[in-house]
DRENTORKOL-3810 file (N, C-alpha, C; in nm, 4 decimals):
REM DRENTORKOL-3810
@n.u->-2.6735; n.v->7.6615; n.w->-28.7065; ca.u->-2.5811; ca.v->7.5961; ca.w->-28.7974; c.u->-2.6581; c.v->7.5487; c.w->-28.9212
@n.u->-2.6278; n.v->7.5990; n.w->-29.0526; ca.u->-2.6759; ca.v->7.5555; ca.w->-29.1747; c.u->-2.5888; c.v->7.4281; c.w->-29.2168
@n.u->-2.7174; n.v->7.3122; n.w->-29.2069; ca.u->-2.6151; ca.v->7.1752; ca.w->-29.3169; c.u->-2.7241; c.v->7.1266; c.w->-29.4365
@n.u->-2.6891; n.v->7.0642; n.w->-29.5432; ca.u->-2.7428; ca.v->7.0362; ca.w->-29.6251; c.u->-2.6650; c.v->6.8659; c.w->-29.6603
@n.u->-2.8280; n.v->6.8108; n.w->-29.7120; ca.u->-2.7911; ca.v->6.6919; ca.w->-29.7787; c.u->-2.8924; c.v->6.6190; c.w->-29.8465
@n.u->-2.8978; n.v->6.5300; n.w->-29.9126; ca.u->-2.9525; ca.v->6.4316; ca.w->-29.9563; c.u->-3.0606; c.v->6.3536; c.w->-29.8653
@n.u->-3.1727; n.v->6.3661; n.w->-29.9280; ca.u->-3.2660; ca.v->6.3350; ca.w->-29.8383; c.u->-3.2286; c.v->6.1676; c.w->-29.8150
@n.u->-3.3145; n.v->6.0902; n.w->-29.7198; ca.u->-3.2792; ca.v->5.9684; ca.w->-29.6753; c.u->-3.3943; c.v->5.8941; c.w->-29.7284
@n.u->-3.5131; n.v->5.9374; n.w->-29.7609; ca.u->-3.6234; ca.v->5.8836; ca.w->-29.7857; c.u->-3.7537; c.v->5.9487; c.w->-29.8076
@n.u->-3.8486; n.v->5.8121; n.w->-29.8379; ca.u->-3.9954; ca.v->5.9174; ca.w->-29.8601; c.u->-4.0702; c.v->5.9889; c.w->-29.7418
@n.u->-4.0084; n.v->5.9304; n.w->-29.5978; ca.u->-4.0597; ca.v->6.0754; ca.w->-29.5471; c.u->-3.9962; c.v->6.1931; c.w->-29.5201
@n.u->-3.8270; n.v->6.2209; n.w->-29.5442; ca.u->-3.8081; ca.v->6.3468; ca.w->-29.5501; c.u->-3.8633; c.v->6.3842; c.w->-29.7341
@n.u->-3.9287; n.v->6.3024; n.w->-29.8158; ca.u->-3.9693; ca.v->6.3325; ca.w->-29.9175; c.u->-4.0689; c.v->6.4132; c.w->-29.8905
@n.u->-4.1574; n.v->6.3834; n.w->-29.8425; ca.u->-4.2628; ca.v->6.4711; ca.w->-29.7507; c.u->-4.2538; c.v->6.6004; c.w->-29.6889
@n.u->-4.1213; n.v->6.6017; n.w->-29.6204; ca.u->-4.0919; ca.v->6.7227; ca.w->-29.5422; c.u->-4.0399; c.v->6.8278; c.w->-29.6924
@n.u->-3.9903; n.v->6.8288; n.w->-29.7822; ca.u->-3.9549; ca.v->6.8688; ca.w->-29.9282; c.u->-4.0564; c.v->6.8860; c.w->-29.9857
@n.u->-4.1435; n.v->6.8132; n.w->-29.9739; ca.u->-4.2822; ca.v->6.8867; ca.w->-30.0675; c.u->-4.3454; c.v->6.9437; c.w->-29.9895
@n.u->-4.3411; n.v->6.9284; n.w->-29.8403; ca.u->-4.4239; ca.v->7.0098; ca.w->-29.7182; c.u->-4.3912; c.v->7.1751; c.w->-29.7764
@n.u->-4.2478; n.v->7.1575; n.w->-29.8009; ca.u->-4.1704; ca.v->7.3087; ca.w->-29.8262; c.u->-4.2045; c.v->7.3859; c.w->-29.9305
@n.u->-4.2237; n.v->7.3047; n.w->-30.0567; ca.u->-4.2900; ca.v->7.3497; ca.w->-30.1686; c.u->-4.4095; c.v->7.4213; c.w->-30.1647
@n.u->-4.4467; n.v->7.3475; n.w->-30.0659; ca.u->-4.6403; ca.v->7.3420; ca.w->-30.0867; c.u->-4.6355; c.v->7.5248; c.w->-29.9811
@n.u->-4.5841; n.v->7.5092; n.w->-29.9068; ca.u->-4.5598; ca.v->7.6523; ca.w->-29.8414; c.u->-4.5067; c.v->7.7480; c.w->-29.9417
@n.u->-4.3728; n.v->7.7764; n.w->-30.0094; ca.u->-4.3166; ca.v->7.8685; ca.w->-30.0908; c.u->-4.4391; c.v->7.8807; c.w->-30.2221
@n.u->-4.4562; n.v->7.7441; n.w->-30.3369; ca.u->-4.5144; ca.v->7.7855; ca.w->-30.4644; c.u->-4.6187; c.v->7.7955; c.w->-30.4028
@n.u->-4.7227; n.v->7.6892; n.w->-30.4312; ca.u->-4.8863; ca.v->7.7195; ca.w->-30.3748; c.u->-4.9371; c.v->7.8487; c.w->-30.2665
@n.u->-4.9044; n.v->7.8149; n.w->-30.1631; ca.u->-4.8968; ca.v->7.9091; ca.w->-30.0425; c.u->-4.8956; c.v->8.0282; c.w->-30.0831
@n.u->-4.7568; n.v->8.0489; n.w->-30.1254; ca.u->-4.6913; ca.v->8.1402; ca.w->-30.0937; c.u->-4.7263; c.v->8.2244; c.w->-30.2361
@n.u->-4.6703; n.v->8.1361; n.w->-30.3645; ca.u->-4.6855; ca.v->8.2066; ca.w->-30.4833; c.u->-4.7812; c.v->8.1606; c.w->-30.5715
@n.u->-4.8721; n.v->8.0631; n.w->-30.5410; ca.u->-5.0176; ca.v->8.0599; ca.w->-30.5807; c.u->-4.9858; c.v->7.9913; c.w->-30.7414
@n.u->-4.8488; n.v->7.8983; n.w->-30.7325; ca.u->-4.8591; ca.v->7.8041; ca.w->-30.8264; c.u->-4.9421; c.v->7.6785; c.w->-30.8218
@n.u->-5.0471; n.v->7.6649; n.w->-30.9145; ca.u->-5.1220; ca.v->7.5358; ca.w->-30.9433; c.u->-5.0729; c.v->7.3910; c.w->-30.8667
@n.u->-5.1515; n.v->7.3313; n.w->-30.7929; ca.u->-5.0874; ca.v->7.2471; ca.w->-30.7831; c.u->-5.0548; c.v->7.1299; c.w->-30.8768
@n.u->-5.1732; n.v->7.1478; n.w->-30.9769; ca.u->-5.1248; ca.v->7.0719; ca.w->-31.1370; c.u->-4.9713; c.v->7.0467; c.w->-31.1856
@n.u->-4.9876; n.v->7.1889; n.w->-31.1386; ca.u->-4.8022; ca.v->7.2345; ca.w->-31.2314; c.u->-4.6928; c.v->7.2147; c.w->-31.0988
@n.u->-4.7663; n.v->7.2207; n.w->-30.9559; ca.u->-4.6406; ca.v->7.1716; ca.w->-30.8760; c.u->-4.6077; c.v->7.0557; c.w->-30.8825
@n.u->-4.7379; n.v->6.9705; n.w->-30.8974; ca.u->-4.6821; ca.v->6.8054; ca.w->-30.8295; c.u->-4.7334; c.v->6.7581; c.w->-30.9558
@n.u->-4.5693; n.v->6.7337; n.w->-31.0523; ca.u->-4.5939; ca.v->6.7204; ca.w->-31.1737; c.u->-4.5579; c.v->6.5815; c.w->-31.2076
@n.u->-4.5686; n.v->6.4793; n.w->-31.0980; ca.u->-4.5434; ca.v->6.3253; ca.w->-31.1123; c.u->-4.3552; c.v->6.3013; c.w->-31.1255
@n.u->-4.2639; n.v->6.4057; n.w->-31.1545; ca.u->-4.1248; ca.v->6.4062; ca.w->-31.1705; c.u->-4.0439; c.v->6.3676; c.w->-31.0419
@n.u->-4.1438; n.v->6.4015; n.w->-30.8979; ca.u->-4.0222; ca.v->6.3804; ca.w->-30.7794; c.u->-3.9835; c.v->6.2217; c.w->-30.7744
@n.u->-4.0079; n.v->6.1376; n.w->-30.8383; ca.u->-3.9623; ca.v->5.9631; ca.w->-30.8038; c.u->-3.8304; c.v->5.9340; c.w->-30.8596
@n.u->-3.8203; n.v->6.0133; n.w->-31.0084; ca.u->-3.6998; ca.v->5.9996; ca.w->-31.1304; c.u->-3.6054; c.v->6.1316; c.w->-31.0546
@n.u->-3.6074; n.v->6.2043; n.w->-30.9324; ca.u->-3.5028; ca.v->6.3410; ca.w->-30.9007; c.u->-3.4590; c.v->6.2644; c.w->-30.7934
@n.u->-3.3776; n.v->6.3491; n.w->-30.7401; ca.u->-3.2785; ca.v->6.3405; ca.w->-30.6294; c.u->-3.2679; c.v->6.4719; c.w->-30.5469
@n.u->-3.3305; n.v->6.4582; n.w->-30.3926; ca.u->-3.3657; ca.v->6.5683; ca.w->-30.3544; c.u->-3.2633; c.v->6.5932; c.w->-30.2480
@n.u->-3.2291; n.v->6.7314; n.w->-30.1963; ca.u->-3.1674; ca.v->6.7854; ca.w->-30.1366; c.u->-3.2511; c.v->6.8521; c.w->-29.9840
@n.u->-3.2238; n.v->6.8897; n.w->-29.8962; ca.u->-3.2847; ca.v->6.9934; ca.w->-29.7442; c.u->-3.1598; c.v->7.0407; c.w->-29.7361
@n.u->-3.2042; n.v->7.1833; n.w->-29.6501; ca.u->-3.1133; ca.v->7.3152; ca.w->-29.6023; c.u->-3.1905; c.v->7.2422; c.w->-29.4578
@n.u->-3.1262; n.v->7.2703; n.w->-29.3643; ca.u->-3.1202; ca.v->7.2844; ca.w->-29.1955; c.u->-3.0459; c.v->7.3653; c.w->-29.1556
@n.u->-3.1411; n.v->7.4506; n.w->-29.1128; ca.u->-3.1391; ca.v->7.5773; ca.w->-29.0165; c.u->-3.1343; c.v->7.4971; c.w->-28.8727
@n.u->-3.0221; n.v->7.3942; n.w->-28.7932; ca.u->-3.0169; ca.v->7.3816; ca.w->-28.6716; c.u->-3.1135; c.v->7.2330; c.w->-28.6827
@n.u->-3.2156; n.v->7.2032; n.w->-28.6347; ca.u->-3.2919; ca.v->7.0959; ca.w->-28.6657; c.u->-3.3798; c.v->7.1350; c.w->-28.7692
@n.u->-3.4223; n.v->7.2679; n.w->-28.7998; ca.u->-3.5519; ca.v->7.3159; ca.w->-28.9019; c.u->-3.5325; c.v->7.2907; c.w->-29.0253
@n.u->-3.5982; n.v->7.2399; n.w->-29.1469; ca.u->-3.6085; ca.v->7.2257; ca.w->-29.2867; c.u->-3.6376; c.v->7.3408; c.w->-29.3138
@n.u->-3.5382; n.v->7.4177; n.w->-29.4153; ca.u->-3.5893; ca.v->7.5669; ca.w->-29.4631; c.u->-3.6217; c.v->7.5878; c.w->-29.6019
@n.u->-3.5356; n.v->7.4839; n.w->-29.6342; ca.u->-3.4701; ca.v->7.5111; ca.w->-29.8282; c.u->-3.5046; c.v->7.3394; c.w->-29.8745
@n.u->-3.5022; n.v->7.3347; n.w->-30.0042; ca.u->-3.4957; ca.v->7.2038; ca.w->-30.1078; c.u->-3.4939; c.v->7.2414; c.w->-30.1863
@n.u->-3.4829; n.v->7.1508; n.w->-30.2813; ca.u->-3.4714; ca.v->7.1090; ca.w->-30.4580; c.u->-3.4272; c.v->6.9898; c.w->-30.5171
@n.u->-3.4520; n.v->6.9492; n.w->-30.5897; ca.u->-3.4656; ca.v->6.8213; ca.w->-30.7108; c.u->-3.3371; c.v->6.8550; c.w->-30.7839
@n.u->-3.3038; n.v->6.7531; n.w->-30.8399; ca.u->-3.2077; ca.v->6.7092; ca.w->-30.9447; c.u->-3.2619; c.v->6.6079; c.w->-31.0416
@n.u->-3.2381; n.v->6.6435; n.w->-31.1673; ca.u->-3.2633; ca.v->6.5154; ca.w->-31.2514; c.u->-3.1537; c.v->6.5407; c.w->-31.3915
@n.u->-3.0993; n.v->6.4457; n.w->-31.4004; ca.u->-3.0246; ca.v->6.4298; ca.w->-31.5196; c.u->-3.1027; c.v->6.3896; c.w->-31.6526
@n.u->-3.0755; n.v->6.4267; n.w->-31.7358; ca.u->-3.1399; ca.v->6.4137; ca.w->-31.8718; c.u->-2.9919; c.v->6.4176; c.w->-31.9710
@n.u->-2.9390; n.v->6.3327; n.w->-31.9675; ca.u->-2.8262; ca.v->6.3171; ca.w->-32.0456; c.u->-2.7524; c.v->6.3681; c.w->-32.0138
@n.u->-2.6585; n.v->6.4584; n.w->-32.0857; ca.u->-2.5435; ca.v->6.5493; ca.w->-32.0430; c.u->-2.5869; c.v->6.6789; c.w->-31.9669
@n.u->-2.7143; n.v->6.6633; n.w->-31.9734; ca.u->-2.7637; ca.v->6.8101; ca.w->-31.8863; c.u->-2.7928; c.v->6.7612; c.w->-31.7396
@n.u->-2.7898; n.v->6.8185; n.w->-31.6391; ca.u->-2.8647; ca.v->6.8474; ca.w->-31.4537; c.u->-2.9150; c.v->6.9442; c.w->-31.4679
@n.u->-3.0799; n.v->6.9070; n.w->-31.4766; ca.u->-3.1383; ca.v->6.9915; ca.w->-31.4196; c.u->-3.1903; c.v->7.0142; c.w->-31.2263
@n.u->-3.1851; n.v->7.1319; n.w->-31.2692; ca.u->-3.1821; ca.v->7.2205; ca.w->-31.1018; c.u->-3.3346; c.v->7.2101; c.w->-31.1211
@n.u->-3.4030; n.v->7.2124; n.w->-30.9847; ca.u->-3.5705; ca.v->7.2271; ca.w->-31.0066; c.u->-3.6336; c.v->7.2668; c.w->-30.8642
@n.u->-3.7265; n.v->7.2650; n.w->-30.8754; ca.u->-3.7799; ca.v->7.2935; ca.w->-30.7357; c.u->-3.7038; c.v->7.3306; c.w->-30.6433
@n.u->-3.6456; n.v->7.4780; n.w->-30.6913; ca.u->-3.5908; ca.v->7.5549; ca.w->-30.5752; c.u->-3.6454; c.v->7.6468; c.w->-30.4579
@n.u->-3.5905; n.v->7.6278; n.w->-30.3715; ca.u->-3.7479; ca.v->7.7147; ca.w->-30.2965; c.u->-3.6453; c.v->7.7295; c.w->-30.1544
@n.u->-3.6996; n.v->7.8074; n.w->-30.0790; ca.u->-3.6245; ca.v->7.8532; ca.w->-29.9261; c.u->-3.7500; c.v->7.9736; c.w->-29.8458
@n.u->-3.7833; n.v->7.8971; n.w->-29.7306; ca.u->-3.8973; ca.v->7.9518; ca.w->-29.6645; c.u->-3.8568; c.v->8.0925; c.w->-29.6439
@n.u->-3.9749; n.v->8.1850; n.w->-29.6790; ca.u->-3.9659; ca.v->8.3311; ca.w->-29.6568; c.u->-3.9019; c.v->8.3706; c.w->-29.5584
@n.u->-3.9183; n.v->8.3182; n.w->-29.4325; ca.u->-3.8841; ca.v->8.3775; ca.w->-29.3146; c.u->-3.6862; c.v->8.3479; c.w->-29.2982
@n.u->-3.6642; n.v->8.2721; n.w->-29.3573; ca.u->-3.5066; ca.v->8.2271; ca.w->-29.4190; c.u->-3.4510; c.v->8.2991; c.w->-29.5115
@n.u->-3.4748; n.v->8.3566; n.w->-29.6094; ca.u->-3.4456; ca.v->8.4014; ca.w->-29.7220; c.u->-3.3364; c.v->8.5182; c.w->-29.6930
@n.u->-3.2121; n.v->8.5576; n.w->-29.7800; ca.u->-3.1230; ca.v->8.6221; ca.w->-29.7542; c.u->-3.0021; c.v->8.5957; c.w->-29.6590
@n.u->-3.0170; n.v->8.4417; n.w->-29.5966; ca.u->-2.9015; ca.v->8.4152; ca.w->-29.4555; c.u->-2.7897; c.v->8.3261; c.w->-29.5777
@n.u->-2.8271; n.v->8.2745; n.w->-29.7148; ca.u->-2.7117; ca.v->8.2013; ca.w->-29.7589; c.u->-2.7578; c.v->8.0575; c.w->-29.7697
@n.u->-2.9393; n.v->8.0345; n.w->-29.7492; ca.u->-2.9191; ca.v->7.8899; ca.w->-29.7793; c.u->-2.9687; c.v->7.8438; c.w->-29.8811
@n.u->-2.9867; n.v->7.9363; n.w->-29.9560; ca.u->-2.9809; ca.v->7.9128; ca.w->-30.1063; c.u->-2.8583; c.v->7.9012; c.w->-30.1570
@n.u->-2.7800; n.v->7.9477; n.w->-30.1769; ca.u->-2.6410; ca.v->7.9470; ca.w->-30.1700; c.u->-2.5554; c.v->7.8284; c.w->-30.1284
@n.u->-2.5934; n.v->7.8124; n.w->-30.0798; ca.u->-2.5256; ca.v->7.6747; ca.w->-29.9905; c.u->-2.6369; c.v->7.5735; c.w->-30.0725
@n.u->-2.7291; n.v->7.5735; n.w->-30.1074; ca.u->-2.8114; ca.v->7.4922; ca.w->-30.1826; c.u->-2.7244; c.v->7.4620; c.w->-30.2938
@n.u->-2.7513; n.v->7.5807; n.w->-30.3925; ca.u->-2.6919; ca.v->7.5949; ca.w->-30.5067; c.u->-2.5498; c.v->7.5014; c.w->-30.5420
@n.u->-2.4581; n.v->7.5597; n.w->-30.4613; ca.u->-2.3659; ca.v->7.4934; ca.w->-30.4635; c.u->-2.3912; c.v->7.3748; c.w->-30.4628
@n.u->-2.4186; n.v->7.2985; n.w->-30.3396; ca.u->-2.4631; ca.v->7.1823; ca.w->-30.3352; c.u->-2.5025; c.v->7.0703; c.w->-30.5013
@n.u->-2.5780; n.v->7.1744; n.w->-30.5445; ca.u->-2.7011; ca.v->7.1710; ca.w->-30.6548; c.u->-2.5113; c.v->7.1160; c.w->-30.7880
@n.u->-2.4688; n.v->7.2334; n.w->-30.7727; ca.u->-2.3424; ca.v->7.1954; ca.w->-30.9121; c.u->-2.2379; c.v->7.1055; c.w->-30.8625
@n.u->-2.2073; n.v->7.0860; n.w->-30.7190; ca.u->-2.1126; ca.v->6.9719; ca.w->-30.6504; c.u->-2.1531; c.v->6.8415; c.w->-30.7102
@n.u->-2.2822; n.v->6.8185; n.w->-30.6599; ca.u->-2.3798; ca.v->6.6784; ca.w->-30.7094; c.u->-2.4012; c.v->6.6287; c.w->-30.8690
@n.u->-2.3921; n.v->6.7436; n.w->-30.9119; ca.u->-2.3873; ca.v->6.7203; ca.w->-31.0916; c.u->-2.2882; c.v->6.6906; c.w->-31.0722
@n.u->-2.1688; n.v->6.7702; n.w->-31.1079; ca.u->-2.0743; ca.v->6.7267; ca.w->-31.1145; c.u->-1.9977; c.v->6.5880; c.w->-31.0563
@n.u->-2.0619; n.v->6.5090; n.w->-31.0089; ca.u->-2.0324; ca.v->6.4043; ca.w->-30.9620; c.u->-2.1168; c.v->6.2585; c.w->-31.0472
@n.u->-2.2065; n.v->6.3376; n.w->-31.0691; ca.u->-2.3174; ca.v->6.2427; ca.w->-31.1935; c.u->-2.2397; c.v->6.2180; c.w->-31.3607
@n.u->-2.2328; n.v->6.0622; n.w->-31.3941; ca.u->-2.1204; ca.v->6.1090; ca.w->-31.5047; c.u->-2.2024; c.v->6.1043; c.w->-31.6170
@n.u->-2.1336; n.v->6.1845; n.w->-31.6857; ca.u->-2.1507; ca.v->6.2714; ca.w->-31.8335; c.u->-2.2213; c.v->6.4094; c.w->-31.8203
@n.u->-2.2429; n.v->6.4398; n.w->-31.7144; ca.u->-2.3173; ca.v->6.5603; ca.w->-31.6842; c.u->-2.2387; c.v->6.6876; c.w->-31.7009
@n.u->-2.2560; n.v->6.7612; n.w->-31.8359; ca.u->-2.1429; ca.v->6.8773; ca.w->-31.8524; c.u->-2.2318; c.v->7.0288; c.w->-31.8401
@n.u->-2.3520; n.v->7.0492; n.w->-31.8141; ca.u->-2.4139; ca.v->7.1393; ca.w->-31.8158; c.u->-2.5400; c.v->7.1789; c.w->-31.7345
@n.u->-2.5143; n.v->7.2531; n.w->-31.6323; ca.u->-2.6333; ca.v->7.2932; ca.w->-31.5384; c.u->-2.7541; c.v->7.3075; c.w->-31.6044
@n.u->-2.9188; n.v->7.3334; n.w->-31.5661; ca.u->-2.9865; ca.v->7.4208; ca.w->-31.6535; c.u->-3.0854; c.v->7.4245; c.w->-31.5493
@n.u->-3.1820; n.v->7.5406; n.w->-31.5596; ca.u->-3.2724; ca.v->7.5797; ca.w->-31.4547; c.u->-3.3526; c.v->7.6968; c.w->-31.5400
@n.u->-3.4896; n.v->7.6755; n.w->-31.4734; ca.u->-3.5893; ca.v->7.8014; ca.w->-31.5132; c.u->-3.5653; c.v->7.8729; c.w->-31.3735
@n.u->-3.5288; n.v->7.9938; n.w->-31.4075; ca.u->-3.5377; ca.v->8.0956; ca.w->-31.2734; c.u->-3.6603; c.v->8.2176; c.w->-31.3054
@n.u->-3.7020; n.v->8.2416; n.w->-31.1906; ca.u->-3.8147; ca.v->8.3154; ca.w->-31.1822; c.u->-3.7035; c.v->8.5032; c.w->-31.2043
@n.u->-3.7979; n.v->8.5589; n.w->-31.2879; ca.u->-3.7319; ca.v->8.6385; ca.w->-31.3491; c.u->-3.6436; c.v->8.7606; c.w->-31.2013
@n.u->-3.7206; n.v->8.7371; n.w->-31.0624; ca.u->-3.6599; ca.v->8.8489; ca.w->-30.9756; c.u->-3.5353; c.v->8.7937; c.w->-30.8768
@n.u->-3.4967; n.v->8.6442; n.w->-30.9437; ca.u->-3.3607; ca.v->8.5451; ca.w->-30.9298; c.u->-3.2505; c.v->8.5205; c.w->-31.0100
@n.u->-3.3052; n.v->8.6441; n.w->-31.1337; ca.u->-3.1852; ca.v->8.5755; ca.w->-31.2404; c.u->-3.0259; c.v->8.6351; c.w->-31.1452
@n.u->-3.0364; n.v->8.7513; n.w->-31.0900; ca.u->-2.9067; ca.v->8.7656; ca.w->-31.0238; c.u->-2.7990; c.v->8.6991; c.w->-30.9533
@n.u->-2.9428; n.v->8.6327; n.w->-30.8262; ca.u->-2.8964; ca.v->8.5468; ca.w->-30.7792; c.u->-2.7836; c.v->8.4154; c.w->-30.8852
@n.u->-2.8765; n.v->8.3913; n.w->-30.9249; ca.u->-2.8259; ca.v->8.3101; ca.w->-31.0007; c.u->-2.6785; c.v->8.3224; c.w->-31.1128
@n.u->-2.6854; n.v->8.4297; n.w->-31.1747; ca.u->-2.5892; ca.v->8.4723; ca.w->-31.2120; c.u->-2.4420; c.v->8.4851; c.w->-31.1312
@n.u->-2.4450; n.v->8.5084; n.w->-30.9891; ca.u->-2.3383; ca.v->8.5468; ca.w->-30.8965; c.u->-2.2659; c.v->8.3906; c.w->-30.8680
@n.u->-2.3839; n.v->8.3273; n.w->-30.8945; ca.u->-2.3347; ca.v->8.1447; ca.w->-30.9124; c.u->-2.2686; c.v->8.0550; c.w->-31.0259
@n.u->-2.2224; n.v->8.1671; n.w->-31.1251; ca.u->-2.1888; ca.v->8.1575; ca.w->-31.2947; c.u->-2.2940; c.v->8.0870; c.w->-31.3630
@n.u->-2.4032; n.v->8.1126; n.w->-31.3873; ca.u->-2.5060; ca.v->8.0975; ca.w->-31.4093; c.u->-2.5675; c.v->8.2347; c.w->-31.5616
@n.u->-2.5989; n.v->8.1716; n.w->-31.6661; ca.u->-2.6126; ca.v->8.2849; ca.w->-31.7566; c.u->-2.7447; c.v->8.2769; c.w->-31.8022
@n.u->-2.8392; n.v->8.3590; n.w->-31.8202; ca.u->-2.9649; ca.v->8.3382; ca.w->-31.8827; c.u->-2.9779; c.v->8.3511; c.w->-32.0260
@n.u->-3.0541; n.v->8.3058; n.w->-32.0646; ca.u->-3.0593; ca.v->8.2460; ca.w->-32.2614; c.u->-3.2128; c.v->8.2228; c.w->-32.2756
@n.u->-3.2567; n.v->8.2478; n.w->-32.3992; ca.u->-3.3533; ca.v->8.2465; ca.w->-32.5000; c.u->-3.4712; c.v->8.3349; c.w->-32.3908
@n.u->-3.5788; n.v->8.3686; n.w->-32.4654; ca.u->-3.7244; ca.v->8.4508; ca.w->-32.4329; c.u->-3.7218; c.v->8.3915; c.w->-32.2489
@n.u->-3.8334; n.v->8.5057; n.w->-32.2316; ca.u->-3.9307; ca.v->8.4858; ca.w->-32.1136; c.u->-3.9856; c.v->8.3729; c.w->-32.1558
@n.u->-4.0833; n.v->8.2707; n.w->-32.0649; ca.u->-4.1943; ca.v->8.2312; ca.w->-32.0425; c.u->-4.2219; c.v->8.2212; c.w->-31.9489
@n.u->-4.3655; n.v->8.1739; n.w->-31.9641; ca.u->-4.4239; ca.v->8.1696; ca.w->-31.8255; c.u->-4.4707; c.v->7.9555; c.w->-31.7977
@n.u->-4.4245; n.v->7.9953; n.w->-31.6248; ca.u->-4.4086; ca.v->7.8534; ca.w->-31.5340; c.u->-4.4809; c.v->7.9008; c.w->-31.4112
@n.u->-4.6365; n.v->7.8274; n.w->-31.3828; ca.u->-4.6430; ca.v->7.8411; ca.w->-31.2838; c.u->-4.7133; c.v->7.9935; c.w->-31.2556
@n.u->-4.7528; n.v->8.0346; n.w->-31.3609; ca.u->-4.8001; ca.v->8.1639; ca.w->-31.3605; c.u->-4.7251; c.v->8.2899; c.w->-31.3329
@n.u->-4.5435; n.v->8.2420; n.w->-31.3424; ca.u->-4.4697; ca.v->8.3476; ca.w->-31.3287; c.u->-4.3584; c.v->8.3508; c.w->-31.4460
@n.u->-4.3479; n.v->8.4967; n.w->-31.4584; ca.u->-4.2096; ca.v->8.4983; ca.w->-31.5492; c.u->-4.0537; c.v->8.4288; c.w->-31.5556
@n.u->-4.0382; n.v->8.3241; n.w->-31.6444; ca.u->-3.9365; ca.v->8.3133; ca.w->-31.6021; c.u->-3.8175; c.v->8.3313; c.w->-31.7148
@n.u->-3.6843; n.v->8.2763; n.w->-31.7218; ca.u->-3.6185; ca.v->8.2725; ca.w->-31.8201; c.u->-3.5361; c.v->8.1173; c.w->-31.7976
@n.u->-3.4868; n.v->8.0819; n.w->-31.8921; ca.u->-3.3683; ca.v->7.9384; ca.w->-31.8791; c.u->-3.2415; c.v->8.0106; c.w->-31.8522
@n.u->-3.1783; n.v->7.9394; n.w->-31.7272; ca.u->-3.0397; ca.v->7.9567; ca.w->-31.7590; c.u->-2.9747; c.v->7.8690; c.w->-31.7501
@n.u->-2.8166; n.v->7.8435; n.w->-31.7226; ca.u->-2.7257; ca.v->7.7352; ca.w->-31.7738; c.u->-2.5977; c.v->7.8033; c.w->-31.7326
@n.u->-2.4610; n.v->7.6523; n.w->-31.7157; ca.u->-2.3678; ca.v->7.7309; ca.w->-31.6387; c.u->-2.3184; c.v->7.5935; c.w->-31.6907
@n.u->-2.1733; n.v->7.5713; n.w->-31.7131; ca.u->-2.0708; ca.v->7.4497; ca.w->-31.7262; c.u->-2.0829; c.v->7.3873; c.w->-31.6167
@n.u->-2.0521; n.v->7.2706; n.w->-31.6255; ca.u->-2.0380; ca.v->7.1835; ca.w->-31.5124; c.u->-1.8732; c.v->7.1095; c.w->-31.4940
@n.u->-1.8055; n.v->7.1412; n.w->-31.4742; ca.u->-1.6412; ca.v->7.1125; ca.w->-31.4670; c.u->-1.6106; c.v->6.9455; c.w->-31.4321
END
């Protein structure tokens, strides 16, 4: 059974960066400079549960009328069952509940823009690079 929610505290804060530290570093050999960028205190974090297991997270932070999406991530061995998806959502439910918040925004790693797109999600302006990978900005209304 997949559920998702709002973490309760700094030690499922822990179990959320446990996850990170597996997917970027680990996994995709992002800096940890550029992972643990002092931002998780000012976000609002989310877990995927796979049954009792932590699979998935990500951050929220508002910056005015914008939510940003951040530290998205879902353990390899998970990937493709929907709990990104069920993240995601999650991810525009929660804005949308934050007031004045009229506009999603997220750096997606360039082999996610789809994903992302299937979520009304549109990509805008150049590549750059985050983390030593390609990415692009995208953005989606927030209703």
């Amino acid at each position: 059974m997949i559920t998702v929610r709002e973490i309760a505290g700094p030690e499922e804060l822990e179990i959320c960066r446990a996850l990170r530290r597996e997917v970027f570093i680990d996994e995709q050999a992002v800096p940890e400079a550029e992972e643990w960028d002092g931002r998780d205190t000012e976000a609002r974090h989310w877990l995927v549960f796979d049954g009792e297991t932590p699979v998935a997270t990500m951050r929220l932070r508002q910056l005015g009328e914008t939510g940003k999406i951040e530290r998205v991530c879902v353990l390899a061995a998970h990937r493709g069952a929907g709990h990104g998806a069920v993240l995601m959502r999650t991810a525009i439910d929660a804005l949308g509940a934050m007031p004045g918040v009229t506009v999603a925004k997220l750096g997606a790693q360039l082999h996610a823009i789809r994903f992302y797109e299937a979520l009304g999600f549109e990509a805008f302006g150049p590549e750059f690079m985050d983390g030593g990978m390609p990415h692009r900005h995208m953005r989606r209304a927030i209703p």
